[in-house]
C-alpha positions in Angstrom: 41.8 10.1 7.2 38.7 8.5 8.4 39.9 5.2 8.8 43.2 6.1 9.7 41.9 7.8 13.0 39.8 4.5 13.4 42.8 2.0 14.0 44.7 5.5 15.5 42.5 7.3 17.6 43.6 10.8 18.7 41.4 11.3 21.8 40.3 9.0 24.7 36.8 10.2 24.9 34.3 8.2 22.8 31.9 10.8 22.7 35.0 13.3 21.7 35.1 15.5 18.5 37.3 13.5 16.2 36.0 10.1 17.7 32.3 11.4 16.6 33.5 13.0 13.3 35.5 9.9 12.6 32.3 7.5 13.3 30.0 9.5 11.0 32.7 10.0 8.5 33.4 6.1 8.1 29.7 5.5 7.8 29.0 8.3 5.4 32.2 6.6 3.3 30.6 2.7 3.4 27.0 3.9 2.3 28.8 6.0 -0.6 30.7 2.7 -1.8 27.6 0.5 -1.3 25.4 2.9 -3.5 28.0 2.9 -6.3 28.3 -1.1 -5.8 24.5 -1.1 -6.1 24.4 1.7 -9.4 27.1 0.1 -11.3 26.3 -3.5 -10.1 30.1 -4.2 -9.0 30.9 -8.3 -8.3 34.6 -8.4 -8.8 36.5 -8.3 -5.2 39.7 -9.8 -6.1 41.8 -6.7 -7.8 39.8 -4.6 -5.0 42.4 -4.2 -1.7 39.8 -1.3 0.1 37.7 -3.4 2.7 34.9 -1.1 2.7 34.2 -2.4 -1.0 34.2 -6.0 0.1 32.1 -4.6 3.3 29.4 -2.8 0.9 29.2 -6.1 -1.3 28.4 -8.0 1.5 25.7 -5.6 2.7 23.9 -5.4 -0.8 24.2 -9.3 -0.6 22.9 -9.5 2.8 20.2 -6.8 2.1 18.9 -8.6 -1.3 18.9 -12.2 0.8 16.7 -10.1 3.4 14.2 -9.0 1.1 13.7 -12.3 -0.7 12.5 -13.5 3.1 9.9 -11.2 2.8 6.2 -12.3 2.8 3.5 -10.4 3.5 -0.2 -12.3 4.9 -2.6 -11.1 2.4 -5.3 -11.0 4.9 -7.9 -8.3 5.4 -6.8 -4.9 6.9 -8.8 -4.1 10.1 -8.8 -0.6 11.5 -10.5 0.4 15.1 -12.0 -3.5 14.7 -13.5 -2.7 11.9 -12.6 -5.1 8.5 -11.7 -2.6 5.5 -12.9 -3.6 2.0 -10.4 -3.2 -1.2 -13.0 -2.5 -3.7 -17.0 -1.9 -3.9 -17.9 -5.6 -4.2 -16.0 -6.5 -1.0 -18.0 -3.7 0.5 -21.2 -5.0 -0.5 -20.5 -8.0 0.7 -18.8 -7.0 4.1 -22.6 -5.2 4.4 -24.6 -8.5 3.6 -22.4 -10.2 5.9 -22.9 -7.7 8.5 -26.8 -7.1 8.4 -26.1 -3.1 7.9 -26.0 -0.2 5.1 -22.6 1.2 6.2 -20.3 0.8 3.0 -23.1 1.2 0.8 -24.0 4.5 2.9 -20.8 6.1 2.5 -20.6 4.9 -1.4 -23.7 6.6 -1.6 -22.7 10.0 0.3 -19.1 10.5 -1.8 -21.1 9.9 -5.0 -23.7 12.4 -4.5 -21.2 15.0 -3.4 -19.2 14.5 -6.5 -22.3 14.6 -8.4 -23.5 17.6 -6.7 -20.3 19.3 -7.7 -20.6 18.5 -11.0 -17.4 17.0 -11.3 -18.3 14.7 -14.0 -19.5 15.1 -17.5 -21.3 12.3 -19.0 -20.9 11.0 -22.5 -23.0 8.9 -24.9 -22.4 5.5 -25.5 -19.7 5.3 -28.2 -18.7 8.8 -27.8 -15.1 9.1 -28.3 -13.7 12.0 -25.7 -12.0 15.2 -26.4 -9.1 16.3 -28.1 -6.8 16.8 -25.0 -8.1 14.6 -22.5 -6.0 11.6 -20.6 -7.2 8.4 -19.8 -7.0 7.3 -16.0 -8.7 4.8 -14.1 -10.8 5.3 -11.4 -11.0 3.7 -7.6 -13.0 3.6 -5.0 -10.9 3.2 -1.7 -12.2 2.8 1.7 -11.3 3.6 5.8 -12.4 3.6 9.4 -12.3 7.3 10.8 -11.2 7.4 14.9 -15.0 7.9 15.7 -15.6 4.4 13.6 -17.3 6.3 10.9 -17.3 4.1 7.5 -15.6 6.5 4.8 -15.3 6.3 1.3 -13.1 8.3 -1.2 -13.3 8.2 -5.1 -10.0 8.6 -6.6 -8.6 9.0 -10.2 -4.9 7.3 -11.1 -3.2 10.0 -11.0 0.4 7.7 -11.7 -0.6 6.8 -15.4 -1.1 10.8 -16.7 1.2 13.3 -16.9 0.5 15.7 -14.1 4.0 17.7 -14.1 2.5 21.0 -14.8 0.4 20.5 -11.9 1.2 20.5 -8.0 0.9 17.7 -5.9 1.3 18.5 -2.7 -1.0 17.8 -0.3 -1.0 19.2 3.6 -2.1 17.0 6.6 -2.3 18.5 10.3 -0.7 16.0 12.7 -3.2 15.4 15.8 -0.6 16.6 17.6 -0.5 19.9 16.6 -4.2 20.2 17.2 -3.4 19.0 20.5 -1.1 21.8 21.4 -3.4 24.3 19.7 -6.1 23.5 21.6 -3.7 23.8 24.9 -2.5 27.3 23.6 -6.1 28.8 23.1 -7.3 27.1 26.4 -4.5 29.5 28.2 -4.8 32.3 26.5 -9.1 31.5 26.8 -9.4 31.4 23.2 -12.3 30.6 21.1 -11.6 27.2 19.3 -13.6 27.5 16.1 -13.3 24.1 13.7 -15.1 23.4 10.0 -15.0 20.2 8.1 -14.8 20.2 4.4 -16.2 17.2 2.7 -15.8 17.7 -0.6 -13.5 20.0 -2.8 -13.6 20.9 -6.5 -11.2 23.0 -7.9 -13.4 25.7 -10.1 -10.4 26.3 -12.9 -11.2 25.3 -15.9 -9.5 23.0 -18.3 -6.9 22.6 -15.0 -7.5 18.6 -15.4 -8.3 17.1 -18.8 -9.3 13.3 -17.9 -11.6 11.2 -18.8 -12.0 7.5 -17.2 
């Protein structure tokens, strides 16, 4: 019906009901056929009479000749003017180069609030680890905060165990809901009371068996 109001429009209004409908209902149709072109990896166009087929094979063929174009630089990632390391050496370095401490600081300050935490329990050389336990690797990532603070974040990868009992989900306030928080308690002449947490440990136990 779609494409039948296409070629035999029943309104002379663009913006109309069935003009609109009709629009979205043709689109919603081609990206169903190039999905099932793409799942089933369909090449054969000649028994085919529909031209949306032929129209979704030449999108996937246009879209694959697109991505094999792409090339990405490779070069260092600066944030706030500020050159971000990939891994603790590069840090290092970056601070030798630099004639400062400010990788090496933050390093420093992430460690000892892990170690504070006692998030880690140390095993002798040659120890094998407990029954239970997965193995993941562990990474040191790094970023440039808005007031140019150096910050650095141990992490464990998580994409090699098998967290499906567990929760993921992680919630991030956008700046600008802050924003209009702070414009809602200046009108109402709120306080505006703000904490920072550092570093969190979740006190279960046994809720994360790894060992790196």
């Amino acid at each position: 019906m779609a494409n039948f109001l296409l070629v035999n429009p029943v309104e002379k209004l663009r913006s109309g009901y069935w003009n609109e409908w009709t629009k979205k209902s043709a689109k919603n149709i081609n990206c169903a056929l190039w999905r099932l072109c793409y799942m089933y990896d369909y090449s054969g166009t000649s028994d085919v009479q529909d031209p949306s087929f032929r129209k979704a094979q030449h999108q996937r063929a246009k879209t694959r000749k697109h991505k094999e174009r792409v090339k990405y630089s490779g070069g260092p990632t600066i944030l706030f003017g500020l050159e971000v390391p990939c891994n603790v050496r590069e840090a290092l370095e970056l601070d030798r180069k630099n004639g400062n401490h400010r990788w090496a600081e933050a390093i420093h300050k992430e460690m000892k609030g892990l170690q504070d935490h006692k998030t880690f329990s140390f095993l002798n050389p040659g120890e094998a680890a407990p029954t239970g336990y997965q193995f993941a690797p562990l990474r040191m990532i790094f970023t440039v905060k808005q007031d140019l603070r150096c910050k650095a974040r141990l992490v464990i990868g998580g994409h090699v165990i098998d967290s499906s009992e567990h929760s993921g989900y992680s919630s991030v306030v956008k700046m600008t809901s802050v924003r209009l928080l702070n414009v809602v308690a200046k009108v109402q002449s709120l306080e505006c009371l703000a904490g920072f947490v550092s570093e969190c440990q979740d006190k279960t136990e046994d809720l994360y068996k790894v060992w790196s």
